[in-house]
Structure formats: C-alpha cells, structure tokens
ROLO-571840 format. One record per residue (C-alpha): chain; x, y, z; residue in one letter; residue number from 1. Coordinates in Angstrom, 3 decimals. Each point is the difference from the previous one (the first is absolute). Layout:
<rs>
+--------+----------+----------+----------+---------+-----+
! cadena !        u !        v !        w ! residuo ! num !
+--------+----------+----------+----------+---------+-----+
!      A !        X !        Y !        Z !       A ! NUM !
...
+--------+----------+----------+----------+---------+-----+
</rs>
This chain:
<rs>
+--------+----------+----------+----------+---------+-----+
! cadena !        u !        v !        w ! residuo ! num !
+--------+----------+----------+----------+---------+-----+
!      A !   19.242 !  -14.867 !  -22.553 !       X !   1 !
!      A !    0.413 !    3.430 !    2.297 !       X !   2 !
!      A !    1.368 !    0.617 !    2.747 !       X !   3 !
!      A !   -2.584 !    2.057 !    1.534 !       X !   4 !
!      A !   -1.910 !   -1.579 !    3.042 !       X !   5 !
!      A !   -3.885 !   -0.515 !   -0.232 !       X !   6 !
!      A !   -2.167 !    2.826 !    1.716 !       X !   7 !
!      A !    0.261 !   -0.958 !    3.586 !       X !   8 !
!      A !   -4.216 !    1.232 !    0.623 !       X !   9 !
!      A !   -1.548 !   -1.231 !   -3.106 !       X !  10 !
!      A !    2.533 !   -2.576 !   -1.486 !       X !  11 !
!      A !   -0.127 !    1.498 !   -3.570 !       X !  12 !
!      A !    2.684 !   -0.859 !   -2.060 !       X !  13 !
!      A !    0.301 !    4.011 !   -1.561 !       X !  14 !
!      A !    2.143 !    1.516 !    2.145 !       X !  15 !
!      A !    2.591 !    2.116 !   -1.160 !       X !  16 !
!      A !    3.216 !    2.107 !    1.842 !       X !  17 !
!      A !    0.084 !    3.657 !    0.556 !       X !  18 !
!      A !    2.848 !    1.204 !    1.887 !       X !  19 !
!      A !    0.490 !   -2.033 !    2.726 !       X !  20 !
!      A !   -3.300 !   -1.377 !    0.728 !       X !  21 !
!      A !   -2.028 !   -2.733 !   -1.845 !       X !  22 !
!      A !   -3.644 !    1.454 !   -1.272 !       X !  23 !
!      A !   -3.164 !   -2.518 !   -0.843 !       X !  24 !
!      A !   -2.027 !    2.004 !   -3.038 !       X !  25 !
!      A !   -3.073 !   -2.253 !    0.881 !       X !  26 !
!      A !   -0.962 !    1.014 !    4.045 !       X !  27 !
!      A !    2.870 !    2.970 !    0.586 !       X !  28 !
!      A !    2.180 !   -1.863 !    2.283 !       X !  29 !
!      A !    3.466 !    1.696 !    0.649 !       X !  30 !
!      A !    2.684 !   -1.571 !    1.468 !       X !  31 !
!      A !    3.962 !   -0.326 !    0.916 !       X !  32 !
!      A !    1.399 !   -3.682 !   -1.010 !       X !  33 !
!      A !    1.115 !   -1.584 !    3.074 !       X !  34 !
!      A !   -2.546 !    2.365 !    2.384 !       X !  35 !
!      A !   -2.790 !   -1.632 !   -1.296 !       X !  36 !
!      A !   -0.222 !   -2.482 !    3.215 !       X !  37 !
!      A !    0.411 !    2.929 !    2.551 !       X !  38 !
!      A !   -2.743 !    2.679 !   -1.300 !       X !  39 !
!      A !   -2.283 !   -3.126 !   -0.397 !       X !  40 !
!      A !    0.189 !   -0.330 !    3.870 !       X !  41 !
!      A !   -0.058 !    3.703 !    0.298 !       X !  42 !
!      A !   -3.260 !    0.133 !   -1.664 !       X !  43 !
!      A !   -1.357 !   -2.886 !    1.604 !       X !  44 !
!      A !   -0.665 !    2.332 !    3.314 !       X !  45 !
!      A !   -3.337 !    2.450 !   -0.764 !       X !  46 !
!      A !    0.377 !    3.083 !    2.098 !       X !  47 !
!      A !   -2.891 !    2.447 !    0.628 !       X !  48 !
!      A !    0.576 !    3.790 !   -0.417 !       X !  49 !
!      A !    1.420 !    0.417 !    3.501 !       X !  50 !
!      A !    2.338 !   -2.848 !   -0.462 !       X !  51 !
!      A !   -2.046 !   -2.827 !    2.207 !       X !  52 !
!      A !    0.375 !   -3.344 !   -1.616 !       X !  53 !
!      A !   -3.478 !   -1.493 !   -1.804 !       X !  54 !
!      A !   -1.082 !   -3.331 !    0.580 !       X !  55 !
!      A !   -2.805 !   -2.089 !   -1.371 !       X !  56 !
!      A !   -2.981 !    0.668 !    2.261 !       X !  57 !
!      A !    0.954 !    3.248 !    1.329 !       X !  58 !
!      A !   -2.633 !    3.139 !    0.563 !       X !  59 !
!      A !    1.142 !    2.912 !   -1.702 !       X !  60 !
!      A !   -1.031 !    4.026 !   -0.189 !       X !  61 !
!      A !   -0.159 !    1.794 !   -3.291 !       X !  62 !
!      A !    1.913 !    3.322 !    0.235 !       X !  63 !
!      A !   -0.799 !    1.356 !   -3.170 !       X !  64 !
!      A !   -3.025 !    0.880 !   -2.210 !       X !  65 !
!      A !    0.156 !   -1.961 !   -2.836 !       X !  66 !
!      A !   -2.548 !   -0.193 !   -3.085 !       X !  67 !
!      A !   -0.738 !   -3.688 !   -1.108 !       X !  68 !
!      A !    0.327 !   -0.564 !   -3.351 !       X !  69 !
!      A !   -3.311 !   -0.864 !   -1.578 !       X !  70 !
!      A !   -2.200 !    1.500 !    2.947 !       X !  71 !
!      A !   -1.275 !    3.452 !    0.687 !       X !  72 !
!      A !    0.913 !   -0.691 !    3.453 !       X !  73 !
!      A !    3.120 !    1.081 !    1.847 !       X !  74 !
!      A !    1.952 !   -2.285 !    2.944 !       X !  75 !
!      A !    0.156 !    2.303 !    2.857 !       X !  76 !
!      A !    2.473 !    0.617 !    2.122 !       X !  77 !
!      A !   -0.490 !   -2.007 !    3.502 !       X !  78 !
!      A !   -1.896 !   -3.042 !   -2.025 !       X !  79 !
!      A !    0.989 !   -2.822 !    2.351 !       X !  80 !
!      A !    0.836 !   -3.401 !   -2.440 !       X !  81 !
!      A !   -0.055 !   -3.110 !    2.175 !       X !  82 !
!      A !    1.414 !   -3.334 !   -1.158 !       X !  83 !
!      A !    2.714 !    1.134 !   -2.914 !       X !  84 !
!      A !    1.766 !   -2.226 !   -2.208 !       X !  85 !
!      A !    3.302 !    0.479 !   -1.340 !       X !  86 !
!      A !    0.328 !   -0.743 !   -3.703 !       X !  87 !
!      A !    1.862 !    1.688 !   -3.275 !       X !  88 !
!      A !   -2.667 !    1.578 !   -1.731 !       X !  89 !
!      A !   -0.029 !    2.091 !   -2.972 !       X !  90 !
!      A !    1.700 !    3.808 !    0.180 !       X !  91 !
!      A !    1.712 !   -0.602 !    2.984 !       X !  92 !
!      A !   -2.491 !   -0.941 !    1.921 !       X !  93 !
!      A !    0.972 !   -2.583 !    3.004 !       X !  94 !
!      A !   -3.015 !   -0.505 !    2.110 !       X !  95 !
!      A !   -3.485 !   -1.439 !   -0.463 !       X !  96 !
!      A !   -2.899 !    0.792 !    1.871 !       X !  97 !
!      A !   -3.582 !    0.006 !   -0.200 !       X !  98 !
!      A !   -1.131 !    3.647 !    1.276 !       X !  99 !
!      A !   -3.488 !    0.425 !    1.127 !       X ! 100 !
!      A !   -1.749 !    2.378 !   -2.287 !       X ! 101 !
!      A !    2.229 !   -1.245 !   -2.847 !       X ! 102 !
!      A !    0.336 !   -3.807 !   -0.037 !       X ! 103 !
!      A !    3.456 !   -1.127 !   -1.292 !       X ! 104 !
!      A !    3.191 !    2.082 !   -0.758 !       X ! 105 !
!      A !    3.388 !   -0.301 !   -0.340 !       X ! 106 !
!      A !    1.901 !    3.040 !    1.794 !       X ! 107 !
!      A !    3.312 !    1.221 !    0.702 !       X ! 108 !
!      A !    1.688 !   -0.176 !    3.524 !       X ! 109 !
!      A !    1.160 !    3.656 !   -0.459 !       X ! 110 !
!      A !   -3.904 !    0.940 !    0.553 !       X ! 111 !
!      A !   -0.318 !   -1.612 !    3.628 !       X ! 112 !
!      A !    0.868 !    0.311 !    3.380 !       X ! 113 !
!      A !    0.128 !   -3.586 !    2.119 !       X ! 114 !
!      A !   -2.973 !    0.498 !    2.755 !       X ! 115 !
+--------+----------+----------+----------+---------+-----+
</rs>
C-alpha cells in the first residue's frame, strides 16, 4: 500500500511524512527513517537531572517542589523515594515509585537527584 513505516513506539499504521522525519498522529512519535534503531538505544538510558544514570531499584532525592495532580499536597524538595522503577508512563514520565505520603506515581527523571 504506502511506503511509510509503522510508528516505531505504538505500531499504528497512521503515520504520515513531514519534512524529513516520519510523525505517528496516534502517540506523537517523531522520527528520522533509518535513525529509528539508534535514538531507540539512546532513549533506552534514563538519566537524572545531574546526568547520573537511573536504574531499577535506585534511591533517589526530589529537587523540586512539585504539586500532585489530584492532591492538595505538594512533593517537597529533599523527599527521599526508595526502590524506583523505570517504566514509560504517560506525559513523559519514566519512573515509578511509590512515595510515602502519596502512594503510587509516575515521575519524571528531570525531578531527581540519584542519592
């Protein structure tokens, strides 16, 4: 039929061209034909916001106030989250953790600092 690849992320079939890069309509997904295998690896490595890689079980430090959506509460800055898990999650979001106070969340790396 086309000759435009599947969305490499999601696998839908919608994808259309737009300069040089290939776009998926259905999750966002941008990429360049043929660099598709190299960012993959590129993102495959979760870096906190000083640049220390993130593995699954590490203890990290929050380093920003942040409101949680659907709580009155804020995450303070110096929470200590024990035991993360790296996942995609929704918005961005790359790491799983159950914070005491809070129970479950999905957060980004660019809000923590590897203890």
């Amino acid at each position: 039929m086309s000759d435009i690849p599947s969305c490499t992320q999601c696998g839908s079939e919608n994808t259309y061209p737009m300069d040089n890069r290939i776009v998926c309509p259905i999750c966002g997904h941008e990429w360049i034909p043929g660099e598709a295998d190299e960012s993959d690896e590129a993102d495959a490595v979760i870096r906190d916001a000083v640049g220390n890689v993130l593995s699954d079980g590490d203890t990290v430090t929050i380093i920003k106030d942040m409101k949680v959506k659907g709580s009155s509460k804020t995450l303070k800055v110096g929470t200590r989250v024990v035991n993360i898990r790296l996942t995609p999650g929704p918005g961005g979001h790359d790491v799983e953790a159950k914070v005491e106070g809070f129970g479950p969340l999905y957060l980004k790396s660019s809000i923590m600092k590897k203890a």
